[in-house]
N, C-alpha and C positions, 0 to 999 in steps of 0.2 A: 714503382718497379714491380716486374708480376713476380711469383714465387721460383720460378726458372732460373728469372734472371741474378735472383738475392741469392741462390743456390749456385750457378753460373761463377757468379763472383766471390764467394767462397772457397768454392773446387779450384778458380784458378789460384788465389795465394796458398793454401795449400800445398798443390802441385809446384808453385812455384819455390816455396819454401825447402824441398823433397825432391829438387831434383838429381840431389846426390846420391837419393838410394833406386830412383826409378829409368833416369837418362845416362845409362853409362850400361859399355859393353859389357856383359863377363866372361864371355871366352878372351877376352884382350886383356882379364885386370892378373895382377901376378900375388896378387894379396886380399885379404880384407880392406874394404874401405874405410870401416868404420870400427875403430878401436875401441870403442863404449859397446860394441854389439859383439866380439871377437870371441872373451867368453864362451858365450852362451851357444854361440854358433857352433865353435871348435869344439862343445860337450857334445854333442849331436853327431850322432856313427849316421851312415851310407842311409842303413833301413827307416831310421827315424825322421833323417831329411826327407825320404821321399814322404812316408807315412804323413808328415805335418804337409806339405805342398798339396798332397792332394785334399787336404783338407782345411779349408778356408776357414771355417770356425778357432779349427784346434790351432792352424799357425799364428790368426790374430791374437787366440789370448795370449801365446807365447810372447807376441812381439809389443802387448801392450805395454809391458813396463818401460820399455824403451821408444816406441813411436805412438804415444796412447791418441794424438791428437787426429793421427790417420787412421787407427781404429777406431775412433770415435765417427770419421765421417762414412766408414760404411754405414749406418745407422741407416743413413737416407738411402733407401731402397725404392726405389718402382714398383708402384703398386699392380697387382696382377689383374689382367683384363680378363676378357670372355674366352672360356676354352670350350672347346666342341661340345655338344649333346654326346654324339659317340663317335667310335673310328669303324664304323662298319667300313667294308672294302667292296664298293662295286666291281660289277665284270672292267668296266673300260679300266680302273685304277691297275690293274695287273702288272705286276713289272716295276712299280713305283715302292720304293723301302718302306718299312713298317714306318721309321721315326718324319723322312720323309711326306710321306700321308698324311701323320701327326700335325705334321708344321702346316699342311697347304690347310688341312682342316680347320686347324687353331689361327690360322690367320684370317680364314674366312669367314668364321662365326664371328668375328670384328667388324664385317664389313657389309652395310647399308646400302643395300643398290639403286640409289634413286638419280641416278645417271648415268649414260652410257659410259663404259670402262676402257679405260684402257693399260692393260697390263704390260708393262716394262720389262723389257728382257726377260722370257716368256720361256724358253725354251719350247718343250711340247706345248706348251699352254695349260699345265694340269690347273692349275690356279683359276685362270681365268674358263678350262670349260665346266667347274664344280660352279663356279659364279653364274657362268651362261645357264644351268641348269636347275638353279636357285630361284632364280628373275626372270624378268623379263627383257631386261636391258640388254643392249647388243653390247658383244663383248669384241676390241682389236687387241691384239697380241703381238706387241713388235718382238722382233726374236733375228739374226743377223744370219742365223747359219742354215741354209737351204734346204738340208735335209729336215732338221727338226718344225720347219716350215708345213716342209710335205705332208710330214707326220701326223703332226696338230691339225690339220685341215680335215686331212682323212677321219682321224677320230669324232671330231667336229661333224662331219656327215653322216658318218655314223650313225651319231645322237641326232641329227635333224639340228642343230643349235645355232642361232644366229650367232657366232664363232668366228672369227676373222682375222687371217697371219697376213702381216707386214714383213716382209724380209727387207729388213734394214741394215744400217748400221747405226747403233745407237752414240756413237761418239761421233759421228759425222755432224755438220751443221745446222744438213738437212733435217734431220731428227727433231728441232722444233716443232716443224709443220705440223707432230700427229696431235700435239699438245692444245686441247681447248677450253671456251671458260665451262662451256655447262658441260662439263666430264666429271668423273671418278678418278683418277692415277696409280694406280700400284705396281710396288715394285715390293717381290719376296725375294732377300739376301742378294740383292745388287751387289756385286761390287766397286769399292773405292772410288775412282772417277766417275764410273756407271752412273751411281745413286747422287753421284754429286752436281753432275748435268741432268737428273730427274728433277733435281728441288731448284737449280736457276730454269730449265726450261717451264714448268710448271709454274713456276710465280710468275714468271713474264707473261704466259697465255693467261693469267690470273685463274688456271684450272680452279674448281669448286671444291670438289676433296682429296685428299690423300693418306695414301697410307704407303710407309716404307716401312720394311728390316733391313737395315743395314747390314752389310758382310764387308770386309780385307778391305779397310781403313786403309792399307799401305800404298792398293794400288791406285797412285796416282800420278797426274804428268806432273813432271820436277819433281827434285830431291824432296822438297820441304813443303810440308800442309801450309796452305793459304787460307784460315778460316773465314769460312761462308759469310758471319754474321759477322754488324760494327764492333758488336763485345768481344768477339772473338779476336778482332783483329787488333783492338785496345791490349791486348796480352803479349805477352812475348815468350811463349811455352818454345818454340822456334822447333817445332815435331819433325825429323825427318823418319823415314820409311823406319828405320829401324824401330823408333818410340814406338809408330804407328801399329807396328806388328805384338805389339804387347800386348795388347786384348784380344789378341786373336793364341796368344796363349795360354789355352784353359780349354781342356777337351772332356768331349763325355769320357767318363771312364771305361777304355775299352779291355781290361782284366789283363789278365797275365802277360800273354803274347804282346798286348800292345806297352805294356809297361819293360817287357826287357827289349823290344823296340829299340824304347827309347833309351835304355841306359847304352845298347851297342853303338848307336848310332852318335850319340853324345861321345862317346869312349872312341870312336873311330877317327869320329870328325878332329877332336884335339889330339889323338896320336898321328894324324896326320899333319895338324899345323905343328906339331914337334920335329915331325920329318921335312917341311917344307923348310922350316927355319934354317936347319943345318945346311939344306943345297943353297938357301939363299942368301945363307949370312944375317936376315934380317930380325931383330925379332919383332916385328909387330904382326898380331893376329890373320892371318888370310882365310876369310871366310869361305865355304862351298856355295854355289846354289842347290832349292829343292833337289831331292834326288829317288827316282823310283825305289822301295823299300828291297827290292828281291838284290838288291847289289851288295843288306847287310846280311844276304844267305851265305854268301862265299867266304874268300879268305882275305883277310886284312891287307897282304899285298896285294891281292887283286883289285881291291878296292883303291889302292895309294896309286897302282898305275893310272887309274881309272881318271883318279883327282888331278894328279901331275897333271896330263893330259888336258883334264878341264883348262887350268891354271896355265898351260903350255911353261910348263915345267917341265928339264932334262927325268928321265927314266931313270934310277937306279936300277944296276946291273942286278941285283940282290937287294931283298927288302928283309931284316929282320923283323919279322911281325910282332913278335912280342920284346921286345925291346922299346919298339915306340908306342905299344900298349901301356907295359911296365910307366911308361915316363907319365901317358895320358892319366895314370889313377889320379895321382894327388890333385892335377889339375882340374878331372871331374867334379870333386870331392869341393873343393873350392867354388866351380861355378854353380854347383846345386847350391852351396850357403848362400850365395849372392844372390840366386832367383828366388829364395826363399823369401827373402823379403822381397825382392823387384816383383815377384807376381803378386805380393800383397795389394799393387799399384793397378792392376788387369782390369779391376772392375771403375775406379775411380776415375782412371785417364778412358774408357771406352762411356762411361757417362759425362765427361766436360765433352767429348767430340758428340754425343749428342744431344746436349743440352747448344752446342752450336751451332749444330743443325736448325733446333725447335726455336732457339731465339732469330735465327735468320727468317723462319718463315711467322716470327710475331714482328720481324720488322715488315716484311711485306704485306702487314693485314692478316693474317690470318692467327684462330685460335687454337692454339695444338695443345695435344696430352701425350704423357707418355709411359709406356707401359709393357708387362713383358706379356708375350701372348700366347706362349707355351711352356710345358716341364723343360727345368736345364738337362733334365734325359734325353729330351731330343736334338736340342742343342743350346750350345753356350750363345748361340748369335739369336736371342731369343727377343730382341724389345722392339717394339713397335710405337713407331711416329704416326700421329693423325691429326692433320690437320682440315680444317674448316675453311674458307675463306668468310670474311665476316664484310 
């Protein structure tokens, strides 16, 4: 059994032991789950909750007395790979974000070009023309949306660079065809089905190398994750979107502004499932979808019309806004205790989904490591897959 695997099966009883603190809503729970942690939690005012969340160290020792065996398995950490010489910013990078840069730079210094590339949902292609300019290797860049096609090519000539966009669709079927044995593979921050038709196309063409960061675990076809690997599927974690979106909560810290964000946004959302309950009789939770942030600039009724509307819910005539604010505190106050611990879970359930990955592609032959390949400054979605075929 390699060390993956012994790790793999681990994380899953673990997790599977835990799933009462990390698989359950908490905008929908009406209480504490867990009376041996109620306490501790109920000591803990507004400022402190957040202060301990944002701080993964300070909440684990909090919570060791009582989950000491899941603070123990943060211990296994991913060891940290190669990070850039520097971030100098050429002329062509202009326009691309400081942390951005960061990421395409820190994934590149990872990456050994001794066969032609091909970069996986590519956007402009900034990844792969840093690559093209590195090598000698010819670089293709599949990418689906036309203009950023355009784009990437133009910059590509530019530079003179053997450089080359695919407009494709990458979830189509056809999208095997670009996959071959003597290639490179890369995909930076695919998302969820993306990355996951990367690693079955890729082991069918028996590609040479690769290398993934994974990004939005959630997004995939059907309710429920089908894991990739035999070990995986040996498990019964039974993931749908909601579990899946739990590693993807954990952001760079973006200071003030973004911190009262989120308490408005948290505070609106459930003073609005207060207000829906009452037009609907019902109580169970009614979630929103994303929602552009300038909607939590205005006024709370304007935002409730906004949601009815989503939900094709009747209008009320009159929205007392702070009424169903008033109602949202305690139940804020309540779901920060419960993610208190649930995001304890962020980092542990986003490493079994890649350790399921790296075991799927040690069933198909191939040797894989794994590894983080940037600061968590630039971002949370920082680990990198690389595999060999052997």
């Amino acid at each position: 059994m390699s060390i993956l695997a012994a790790q793999f099966q681990q994380l899953s009883a673990l997790l599977h032991r835990t799933r009462g603190d990390w698989q359950l809503a908490p905008f929908a729970c009406t209480s504490l789950p867990w009376p041996e942690l109620a306490p501790a939690l109920m000591a803990l005012d507004e400022a402190l909750l957040d202060a301990l969340d944002e701080d993964d160290s300070a909440a684990l020792a909090f919570l060791a007395p009582f989950r000491s065996e899941m603070v123990a398995a943060h211990d296994f950490q991913l060891p940290e790979l190669k990070r850039a010489a520097d971030y100098a910013t050429p002329r062509w990078s202009n326009g691309i974000p400081g942390r951005k840069w960061a990421q395409i730079r820190d994934f590149a210094a990872n990456i050994t070009t001794e066969h032609p590339i091909l970069e996986w949902c590519a956007g402009k292609g900034h990844l792969g023309r840093l690559l093209a300019q590195q090598d000698t290797q010819p670089v293709t860049s599949l990418e689906w949306n036309a203009d950023l096609c355009r784009q990437g090519e133009q910059l590509a000539g530019q530079l003179t660079l053997d450089h080359h966009f695919v407009c494709a669709d990458a979830l189509s079927a056809d999208a095997t065809r670009w996959f071959r044995p003597e290639q490179q593979a890369l995909a930076l921050h695919a998302c969820g089905e993306l990355h996951l038709r990367f690693l079955r196309h890729a082991a069918a063409a028996g590609t040479r190398r690769l290398a993934l960061s994974p990004c939005c675990y959630h997004l995939i076809d059907g309710e429920h994750y089908r894991p990739l690997s035999a070990a995986g599927r040996q498990q019964n974690l039974q993931l749908d979107r909601q579990s899946l979106r739990l590693p993807l909560q954990q952001q760079v810290t973006g200071g003030e502004r973004v911190r009262r964000l989120r308490h408005i946004e948290l505070t609106w959302r459930l003073a609005f499932d207060e207000l829906q309950q009452s037009l609907t009789g019902s109580p169970d939770y009614l979630p929103l979808p994303a929602f552009p942030k300038r909607l939590l600039s205005g006024d709370f009724a304007d935002f409730a019309r906004w949601a009815c509307e989503q939900k094709s819910l009747p209008v009320p005539d009159s929205i007392d806004g702070e009424h169903w604010l008033q109602r949202a505190d305690s139940r804020r106050l309540l779901v920060k205790r419960i993610e208190l611990v649930r995001h304890r879970y962020r980092y542990l359930l986003e490493l079994w989904l890649l350790l399921d990955r790296a075991l799927y592609l040690e069933e198909q032959g191939y040797r894989v490591s794994l590894g983080t390949f940037t600061d968590r400054l630039n971002t949370p979605r920082r680990y990198l897959l690389q595999a060999n075929k052997t």
